[in-house]
C-alpha positions as CSV (number, residue, x, y, z in Angstrom):
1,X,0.0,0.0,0.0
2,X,1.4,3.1,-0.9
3,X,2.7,5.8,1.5
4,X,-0.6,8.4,0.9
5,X,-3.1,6.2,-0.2
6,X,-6.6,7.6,0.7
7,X,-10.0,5.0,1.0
8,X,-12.7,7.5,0.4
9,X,-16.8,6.5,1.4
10,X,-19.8,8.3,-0.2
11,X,-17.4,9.9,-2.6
12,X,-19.9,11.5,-4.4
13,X,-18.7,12.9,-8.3
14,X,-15.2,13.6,-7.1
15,X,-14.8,17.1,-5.5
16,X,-13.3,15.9,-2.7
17,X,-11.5,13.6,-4.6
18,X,-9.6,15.7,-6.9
19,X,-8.8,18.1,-3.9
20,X,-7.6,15.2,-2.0
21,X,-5.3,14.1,-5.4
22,X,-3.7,17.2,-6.1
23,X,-3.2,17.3,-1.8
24,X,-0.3,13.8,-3.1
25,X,-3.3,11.7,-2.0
26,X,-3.7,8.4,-4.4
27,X,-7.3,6.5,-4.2
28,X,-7.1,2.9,-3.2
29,X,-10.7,2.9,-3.4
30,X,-13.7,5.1,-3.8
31,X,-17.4,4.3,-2.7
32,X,-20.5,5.8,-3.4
33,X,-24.1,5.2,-4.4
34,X,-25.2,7.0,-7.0
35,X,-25.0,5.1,-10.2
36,X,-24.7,8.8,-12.1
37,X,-21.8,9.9,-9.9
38,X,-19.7,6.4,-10.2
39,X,-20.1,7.0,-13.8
40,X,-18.1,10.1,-13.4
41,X,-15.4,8.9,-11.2
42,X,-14.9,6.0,-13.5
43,X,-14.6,8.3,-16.8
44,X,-12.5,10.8,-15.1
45,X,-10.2,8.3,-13.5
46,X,-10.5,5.2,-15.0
47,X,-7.1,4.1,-13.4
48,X,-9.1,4.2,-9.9
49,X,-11.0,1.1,-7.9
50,X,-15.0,2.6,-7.8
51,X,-17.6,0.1,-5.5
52,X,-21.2,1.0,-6.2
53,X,-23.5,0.6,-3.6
54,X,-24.2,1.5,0.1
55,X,-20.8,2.3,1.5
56,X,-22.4,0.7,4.9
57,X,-23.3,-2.8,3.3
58,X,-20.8,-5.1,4.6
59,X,-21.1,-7.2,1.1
60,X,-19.7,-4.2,-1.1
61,X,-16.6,-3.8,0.1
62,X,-14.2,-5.3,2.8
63,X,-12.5,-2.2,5.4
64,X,-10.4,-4.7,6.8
65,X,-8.4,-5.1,3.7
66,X,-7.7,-1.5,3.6
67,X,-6.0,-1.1,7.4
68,X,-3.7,1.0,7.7
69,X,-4.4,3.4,5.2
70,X,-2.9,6.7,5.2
71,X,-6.3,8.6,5.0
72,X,-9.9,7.7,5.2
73,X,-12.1,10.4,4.1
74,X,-15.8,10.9,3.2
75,X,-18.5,13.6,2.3
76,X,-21.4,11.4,4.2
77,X,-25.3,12.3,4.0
78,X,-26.2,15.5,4.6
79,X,-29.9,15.2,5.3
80,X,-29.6,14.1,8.9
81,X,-28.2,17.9,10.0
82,X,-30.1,19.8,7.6
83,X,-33.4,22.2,8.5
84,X,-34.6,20.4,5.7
85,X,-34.1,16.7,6.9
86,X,-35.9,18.0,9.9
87,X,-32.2,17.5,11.7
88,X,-33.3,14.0,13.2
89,X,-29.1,13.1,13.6
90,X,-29.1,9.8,14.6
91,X,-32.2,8.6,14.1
92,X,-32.1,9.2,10.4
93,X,-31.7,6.2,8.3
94,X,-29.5,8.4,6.0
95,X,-26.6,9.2,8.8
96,X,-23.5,7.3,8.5
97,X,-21.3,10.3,10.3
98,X,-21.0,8.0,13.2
99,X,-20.5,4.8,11.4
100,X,-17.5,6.8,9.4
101,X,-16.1,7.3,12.7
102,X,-16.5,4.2,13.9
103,X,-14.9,2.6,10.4
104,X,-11.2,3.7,12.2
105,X,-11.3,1.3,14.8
106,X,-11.2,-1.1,11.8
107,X,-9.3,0.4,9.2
108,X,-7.1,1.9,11.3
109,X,-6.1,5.0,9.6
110,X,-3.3,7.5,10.5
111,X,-5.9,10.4,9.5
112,X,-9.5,10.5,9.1
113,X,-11.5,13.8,7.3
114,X,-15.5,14.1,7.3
115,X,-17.1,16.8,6.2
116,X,-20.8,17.9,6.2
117,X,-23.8,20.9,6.3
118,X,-22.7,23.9,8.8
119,X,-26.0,22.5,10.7
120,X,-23.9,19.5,12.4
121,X,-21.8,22.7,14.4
122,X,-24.8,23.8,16.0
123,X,-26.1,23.1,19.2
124,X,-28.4,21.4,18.2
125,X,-25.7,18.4,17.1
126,X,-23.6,19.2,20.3
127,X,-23.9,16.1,22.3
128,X,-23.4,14.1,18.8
129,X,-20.0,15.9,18.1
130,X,-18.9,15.5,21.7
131,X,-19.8,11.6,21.5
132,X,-17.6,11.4,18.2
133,X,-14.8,13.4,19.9
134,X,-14.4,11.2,23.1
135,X,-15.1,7.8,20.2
136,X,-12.2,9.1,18.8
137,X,-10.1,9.7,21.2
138,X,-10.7,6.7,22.5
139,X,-9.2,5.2,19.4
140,X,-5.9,6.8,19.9
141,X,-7.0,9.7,17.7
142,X,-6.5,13.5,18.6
143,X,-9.7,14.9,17.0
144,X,-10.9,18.7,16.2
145,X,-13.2,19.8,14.3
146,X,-13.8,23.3,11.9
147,X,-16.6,25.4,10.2
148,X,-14.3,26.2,6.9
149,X,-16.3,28.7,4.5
150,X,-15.1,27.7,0.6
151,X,-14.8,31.7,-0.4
152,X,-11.8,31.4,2.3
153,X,-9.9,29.7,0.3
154,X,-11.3,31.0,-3.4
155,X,-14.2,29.5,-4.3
156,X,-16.6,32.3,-5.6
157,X,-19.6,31.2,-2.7
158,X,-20.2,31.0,1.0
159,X,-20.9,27.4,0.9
160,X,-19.6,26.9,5.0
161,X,-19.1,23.1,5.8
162,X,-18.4,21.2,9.1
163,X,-15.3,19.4,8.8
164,X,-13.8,17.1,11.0
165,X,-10.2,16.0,11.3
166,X,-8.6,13.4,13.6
167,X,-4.9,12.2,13.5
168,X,-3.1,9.7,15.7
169,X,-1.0,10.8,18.6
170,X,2.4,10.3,17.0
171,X,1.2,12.7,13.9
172,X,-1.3,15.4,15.6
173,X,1.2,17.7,17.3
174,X,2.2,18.7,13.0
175,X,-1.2,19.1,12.3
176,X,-2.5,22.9,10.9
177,X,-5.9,24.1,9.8
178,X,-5.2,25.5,6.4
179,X,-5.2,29.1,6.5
180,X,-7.7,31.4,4.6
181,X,-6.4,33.0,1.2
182,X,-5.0,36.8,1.8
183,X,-6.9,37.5,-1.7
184,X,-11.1,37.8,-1.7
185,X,-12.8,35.2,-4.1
186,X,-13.5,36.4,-7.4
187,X,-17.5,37.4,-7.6
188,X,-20.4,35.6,-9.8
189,X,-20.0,38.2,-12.7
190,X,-16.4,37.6,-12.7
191,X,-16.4,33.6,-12.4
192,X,-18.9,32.8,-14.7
193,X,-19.6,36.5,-16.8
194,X,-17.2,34.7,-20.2
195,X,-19.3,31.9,-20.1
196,X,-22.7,33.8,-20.1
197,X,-21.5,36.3,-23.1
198,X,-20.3,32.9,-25.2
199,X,-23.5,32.8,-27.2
200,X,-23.5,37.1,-28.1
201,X,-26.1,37.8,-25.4
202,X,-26.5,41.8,-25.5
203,X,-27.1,42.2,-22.1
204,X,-24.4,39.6,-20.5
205,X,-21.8,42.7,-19.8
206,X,-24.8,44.3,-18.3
207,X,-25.7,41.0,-16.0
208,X,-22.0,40.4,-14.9
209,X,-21.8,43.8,-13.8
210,X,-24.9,43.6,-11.5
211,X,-23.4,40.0,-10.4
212,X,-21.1,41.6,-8.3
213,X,-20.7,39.3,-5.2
214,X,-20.3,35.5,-4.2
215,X,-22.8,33.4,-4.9
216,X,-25.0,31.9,-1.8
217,X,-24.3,28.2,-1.1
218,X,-25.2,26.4,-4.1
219,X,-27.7,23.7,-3.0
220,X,-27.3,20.4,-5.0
221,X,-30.5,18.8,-4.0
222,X,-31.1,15.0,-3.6
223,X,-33.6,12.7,-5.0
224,X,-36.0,12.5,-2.0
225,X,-36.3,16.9,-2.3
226,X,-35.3,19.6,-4.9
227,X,-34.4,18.9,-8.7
228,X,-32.5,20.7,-11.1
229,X,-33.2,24.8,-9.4
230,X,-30.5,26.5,-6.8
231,X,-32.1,25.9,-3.5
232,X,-35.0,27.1,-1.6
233,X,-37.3,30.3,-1.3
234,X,-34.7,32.4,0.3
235,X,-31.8,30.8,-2.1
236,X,-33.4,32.1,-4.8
237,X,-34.0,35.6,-3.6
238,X,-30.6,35.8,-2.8
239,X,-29.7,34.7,-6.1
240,X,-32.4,37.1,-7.9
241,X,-30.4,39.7,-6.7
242,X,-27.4,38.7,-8.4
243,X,-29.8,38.6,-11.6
244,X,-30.0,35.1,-11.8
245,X,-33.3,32.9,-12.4
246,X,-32.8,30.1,-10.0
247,X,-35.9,28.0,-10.4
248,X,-34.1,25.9,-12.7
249,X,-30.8,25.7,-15.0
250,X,-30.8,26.1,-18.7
251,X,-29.1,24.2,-21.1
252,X,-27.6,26.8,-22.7
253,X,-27.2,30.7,-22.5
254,X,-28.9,33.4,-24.4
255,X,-28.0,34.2,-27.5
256,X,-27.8,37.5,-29.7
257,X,-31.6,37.7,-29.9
258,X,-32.0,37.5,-26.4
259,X,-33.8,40.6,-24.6
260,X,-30.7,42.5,-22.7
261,X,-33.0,42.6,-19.9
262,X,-33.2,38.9,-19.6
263,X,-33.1,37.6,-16.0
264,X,-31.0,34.4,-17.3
265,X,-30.5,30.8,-15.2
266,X,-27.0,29.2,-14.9
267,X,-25.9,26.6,-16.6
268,X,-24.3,23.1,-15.1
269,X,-21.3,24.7,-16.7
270,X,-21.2,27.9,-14.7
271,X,-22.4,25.8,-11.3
272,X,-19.1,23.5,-11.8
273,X,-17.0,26.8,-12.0
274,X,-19.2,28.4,-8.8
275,X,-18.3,25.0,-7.0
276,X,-14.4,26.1,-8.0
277,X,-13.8,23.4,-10.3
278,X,-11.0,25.0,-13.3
279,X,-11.5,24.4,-16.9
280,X,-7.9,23.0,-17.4
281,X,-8.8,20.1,-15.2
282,X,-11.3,18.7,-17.6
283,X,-13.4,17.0,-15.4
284,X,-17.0,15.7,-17.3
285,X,-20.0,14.7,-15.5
286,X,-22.2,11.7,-16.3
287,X,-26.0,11.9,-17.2
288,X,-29.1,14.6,-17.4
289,X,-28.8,17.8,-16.4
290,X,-30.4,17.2,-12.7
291,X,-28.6,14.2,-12.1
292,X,-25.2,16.4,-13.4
293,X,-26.0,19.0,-11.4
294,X,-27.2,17.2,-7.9
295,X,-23.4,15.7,-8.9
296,X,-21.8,19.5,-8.7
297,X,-24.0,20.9,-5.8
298,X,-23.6,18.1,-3.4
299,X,-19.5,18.2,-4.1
300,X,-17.0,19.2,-1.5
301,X,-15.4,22.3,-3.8
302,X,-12.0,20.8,-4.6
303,X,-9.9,23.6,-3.5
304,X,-11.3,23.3,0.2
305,X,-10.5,19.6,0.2
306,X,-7.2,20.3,-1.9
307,X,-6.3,23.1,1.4
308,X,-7.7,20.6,4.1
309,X,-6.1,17.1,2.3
310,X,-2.7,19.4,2.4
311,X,-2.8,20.4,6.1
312,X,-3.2,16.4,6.6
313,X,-0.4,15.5,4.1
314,X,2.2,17.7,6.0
315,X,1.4,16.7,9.4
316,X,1.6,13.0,8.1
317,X,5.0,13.8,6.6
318,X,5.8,15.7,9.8
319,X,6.6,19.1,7.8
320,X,6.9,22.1,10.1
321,X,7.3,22.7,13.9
322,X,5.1,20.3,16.2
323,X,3.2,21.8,18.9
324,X,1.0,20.7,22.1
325,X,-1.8,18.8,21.8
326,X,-4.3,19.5,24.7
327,X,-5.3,16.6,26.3
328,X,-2.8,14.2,25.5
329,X,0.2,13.2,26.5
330,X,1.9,14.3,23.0
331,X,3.7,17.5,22.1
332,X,-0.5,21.2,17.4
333,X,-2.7,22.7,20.7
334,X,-4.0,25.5,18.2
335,X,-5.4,23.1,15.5
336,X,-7.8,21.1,18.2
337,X,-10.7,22.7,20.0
338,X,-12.1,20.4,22.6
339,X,-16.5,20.6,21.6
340,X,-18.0,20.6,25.2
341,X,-21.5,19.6,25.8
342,X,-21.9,20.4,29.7
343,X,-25.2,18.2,30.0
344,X,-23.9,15.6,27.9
345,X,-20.9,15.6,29.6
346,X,-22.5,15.5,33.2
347,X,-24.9,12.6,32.3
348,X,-22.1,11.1,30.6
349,X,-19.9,11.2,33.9
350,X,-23.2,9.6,36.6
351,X,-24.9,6.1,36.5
352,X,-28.1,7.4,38.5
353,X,-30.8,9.9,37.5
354,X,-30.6,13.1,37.5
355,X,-33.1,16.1,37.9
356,X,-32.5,19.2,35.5
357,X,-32.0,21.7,38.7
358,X,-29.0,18.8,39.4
359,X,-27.7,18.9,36.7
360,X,-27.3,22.5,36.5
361,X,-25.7,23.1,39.1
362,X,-23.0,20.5,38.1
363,X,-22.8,22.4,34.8
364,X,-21.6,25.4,36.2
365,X,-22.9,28.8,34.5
366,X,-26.2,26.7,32.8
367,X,-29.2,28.0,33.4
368,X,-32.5,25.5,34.4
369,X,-33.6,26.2,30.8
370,X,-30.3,25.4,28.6
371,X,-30.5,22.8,30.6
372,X,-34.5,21.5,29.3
373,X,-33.5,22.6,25.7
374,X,-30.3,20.2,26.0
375,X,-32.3,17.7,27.4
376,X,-34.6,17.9,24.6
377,X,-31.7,17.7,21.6
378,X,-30.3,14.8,23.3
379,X,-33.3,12.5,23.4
380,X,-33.2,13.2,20.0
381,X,-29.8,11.3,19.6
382,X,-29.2,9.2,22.9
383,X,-31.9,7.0,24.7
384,X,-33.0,9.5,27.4
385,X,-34.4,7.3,30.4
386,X,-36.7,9.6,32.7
387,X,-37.8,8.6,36.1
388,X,-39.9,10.4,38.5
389,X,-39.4,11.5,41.5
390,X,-40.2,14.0,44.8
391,X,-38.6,17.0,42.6
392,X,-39.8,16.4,38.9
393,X,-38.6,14.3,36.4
394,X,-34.6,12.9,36.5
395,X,-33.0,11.6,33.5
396,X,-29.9,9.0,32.9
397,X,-28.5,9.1,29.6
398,X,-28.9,5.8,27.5
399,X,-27.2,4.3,24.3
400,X,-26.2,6.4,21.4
401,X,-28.9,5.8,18.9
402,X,-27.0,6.3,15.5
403,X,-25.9,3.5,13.4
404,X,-22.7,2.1,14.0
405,X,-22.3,-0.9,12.1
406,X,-24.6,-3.4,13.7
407,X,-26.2,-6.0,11.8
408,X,-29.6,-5.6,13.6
409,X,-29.9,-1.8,13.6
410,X,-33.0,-0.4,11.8
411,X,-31.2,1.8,9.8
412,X,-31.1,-1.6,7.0
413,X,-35.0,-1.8,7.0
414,X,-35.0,1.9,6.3
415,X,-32.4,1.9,3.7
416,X,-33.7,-1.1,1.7
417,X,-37.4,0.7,1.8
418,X,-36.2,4.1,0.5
419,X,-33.0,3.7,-1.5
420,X,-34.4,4.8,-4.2
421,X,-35.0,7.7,-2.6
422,X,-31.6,8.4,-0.9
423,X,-28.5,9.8,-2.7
C-alpha cells in the first residue's frame, strides 16, 4: 500500500477527490451510491478502484483489507443535520457520520477527514460531536473539528461546511488548519460572466456587472427533495439579486436575440465553475442535467479539500514545527478545540438519575432552561431514560442511537425501503 493512499466512502462525483489528489493523496478505493456519480469517477479516472452501492453494506466492500491506510475520508449524507431533513441526527436512516467514525477502529487509519452541512456545528448536534470526539479519542486519535467557508480559500460562494479531522498521537502535534487565502474570491460576474456572453447575449456585460458578489451556497438537492433549481425560497432571492433565475438551470445561455433585460439561469457549466472546479482540469459529469447538477452541488469544492487534504499531508509527513496537543500526552494545541457539551458531559460522567435543577448546578454557568433545551436535543440522539421522582422528572442518559455498524440496527430496514429515494 502506498505511503498516501486515501480509502474514500460516499465519494460522491469527485470534488473531494480531486482536492484530495492534487493534496499527493492516491485512491485505493472510492465508494459511493449514486450510479450517475460512479459513472463520473470512473470516466475521469479510469485508473481508480470505484464500489457502487451502500458504503455501509458489509457485502460491497471489505474495510479490513484496507488497514492501515494513510487517510480515510468521506462527504457522508447531509440530510440528517439539515433544516430540511428536519435534523433528526441519529435517528435518520440516511446518517453514517457516526459509522464513518466508527470505520477507524477497523481500518485503522493515521488520518481520518469528514465533512458535512454547517447544521452538524450547531447546538443542536452538540452532544453528537462531543460523542464522536471522546469515540475518537478513545481510538488513539487527537480529534478537532472546523466550520471552513469555501470563499476562504477562493471559491466564488459561502458554501460553510463542518469538517472534522482526527490524526493519531504520534502525527497530531504537526497538524494545521489551512489558513484562509490573503486575496477575496473572485465574484459571480467575474467567475462565470465569459461563459454567459459565449452565445452574443446583448445584455451579458450588463448581467455580470450587477453580479457583483459570491454566490449563496449552491444547493445540489437529492432525489428525495429539490431537482435541477439553486435551493429554496430564500436561495433564490438571494440569487435574484445577483440577476439570476434560479428555479431551474438552462441548457444553454442566451443568445444574440436575447432581450438585454433577460433575467437568465445558470448553466451546469457555470455551477461547476461556482463550486471552484478550473477548466484545465477537464473534469466531465455523467447523465441529465439534474442528475449532473445534484453531482456538482452536493460536491465538497476541490480547492477546500485540496487546502484541508494538504494540512493532513504535511502533518503525516511531519513538515513544520510540532506543537502541544491538549489533552494528551503528546507534544498542534491550536489546530484542536475540545467541543463541550456540559449536560452531555455530566450525564455522561453519573450512572443514577438526575433532575435538570441537578444537573445545573454540576454544569456550572447553565441556566434551568439550557439545561431542558439540551435535554430535549439529546433525546433526540441518545436514549434519554426519565424517572420520577419527589422533585420532577430525572434523567440518565442511554445508548447512542446512530448506526454504527450493527447487523440488527433499523437503519437496513430503512435503507432497503427508501433507497431509491436516498442519494
Amino acid at each position: 500500500m502506498a505511503d498516501l493512499e486515501v480509502v474514500e466512502i460516499c465519494a460522491g462525483a469527485g470534488g473531494q477527490a480531486l482536492g484530495l489528489e492534487q493534496a499527493g493523496f492516491e485512491h485505493a478505493l472510492a465508494v459511493e451510491l449514486d450510479p450517475a456519480a460512479c459513472a463520473t469517477l470512473r470516466a475521469n479516472r479510469p485508473g481508480w478502484k470505484v464500489a457502487e452501492g451502500d458504503a455501509a453494506d458489509p457485502e460491497l466492500w471489505r474495510p479490513r483489507d484496507y488497514r492501515g491506510v494513510a487517510l480515510l475520508a468521506g462527504g457522508v449524507p447531509c440530510p440528517p443535520f439539515t433544516v430540511a431533513g428536519r435534523q433528526l441526527g441519529a435517528a435518520d436512516e440516511r446518517d453514517l457520520f457516526a459509522w464513518a467514525v466508527e470505520l477507524c477502529a477497523v481500518i485503522r487509519p493515521r488520518a481520518l477527514l469528514l465533512e458535512n452541512v454547517r447544521g452538524l456545528s450547531t447546538s443542536r448536534f452538540s452532544a453528537y460531536r462531543q460523542h464522536v470526539a471522546d469515540r475518537l479519542r478513545d481510538l488513539g486519535y487527537v480529534p478537532g473539528w472546523r466550520l471552513l467557508h469555501a470563499c476562504d480559500f477562493g471559491v466564488p460562494q459561502l458554501r460553510p461546511r463542518t469538517v472534522l479531522v482526527a490524526l493519531r498521537e504520534a502525527d497530531a502535534p504537526w497538524f494545521r488548519w489551512p489558513a484562509p487565502s490573503p486575496r477575496p474570491p473572485a465574484t459571480v460576474g467575474q467567475t462565470v460572466g465569459g461563459l454567459m456572453a459565449a452565445r452574443s447575449w446583448p445584455g451579458a456585460a450588463a448581467w455580470a456587472r450587477r453580479a457583483d458578489r459570491i454566490a449563496p451556497t449552491i444547493v445540489g438537492g437529492s432525489k428525495k427533495h429539490g431537482g435541477a433549481d439553486l435551493g429554496p425560497t430564500r436561495a433564490k432571492r438571494a440569487w435574484a439579486e445577483l440577476g439570476v433565475d434560479g428555479l431551474g438551470l438552462a441548457d444553454q445561455v442566451p443568445g444574440p436575440d436575447a432581450d438585454p433585460a433577460l433575467v437568465p439561469r445558470l448553466t451546469c457549466e457555470m455551477v461547476t465553475r461556482l463550486q471552484g472546479w478550473r477548466d484545465e482540469w477537464e473534469w466531465h459529469f455523467s447523465g441529465g442535467k439534474t442528475a449532473r447538477y445534484r453531482q456538482i452541488g452536493n460536491a465538497f469544492p476541490p480547492p477546500v479539500a485540496g487546502a484541508v487534504g494538504s494540512a493532513i499531508r504535511r502533518a503525516l509527513e511531519h513538515e513544520g514545527a510540532p506543537e502541544p496537543v491538549p489533552g494528551s500526552g503528546t507534544p498542534g494545541a491550536a489546530a484542536y478545540a475540545h467541543v463541550h457539551d456540559p449536560v452531555f458531559r455530566v450525564l455522561r460522567s453519573r450512572d443514577d438519575f438526575l433532575t435538570a435543577r441537578q444537573i445545573a448546578e454540576l454544569a456550572a454557568g447553565l441556566s434551568l432552561a439550557a439545561v431542558l433545551g439540551s435535554l430535549r436535543h439529546l433525546g433526540r440522539d441518545f436514549e434519554l431514560h426519565v424517572a420520577d421522582c419527589a422533585d420532577g422528572p430525572a434523567y440518565r442518559l442511554g445508548p447512542f442511537r446512530a448506526f454504527l455498524g450493527q447487523r440488527e440496527h433499523a437503519r437496513h430496514q430503512h435503507f432497503a425501503a427508501s433507497r431509491a429515494t436516498i442519494s
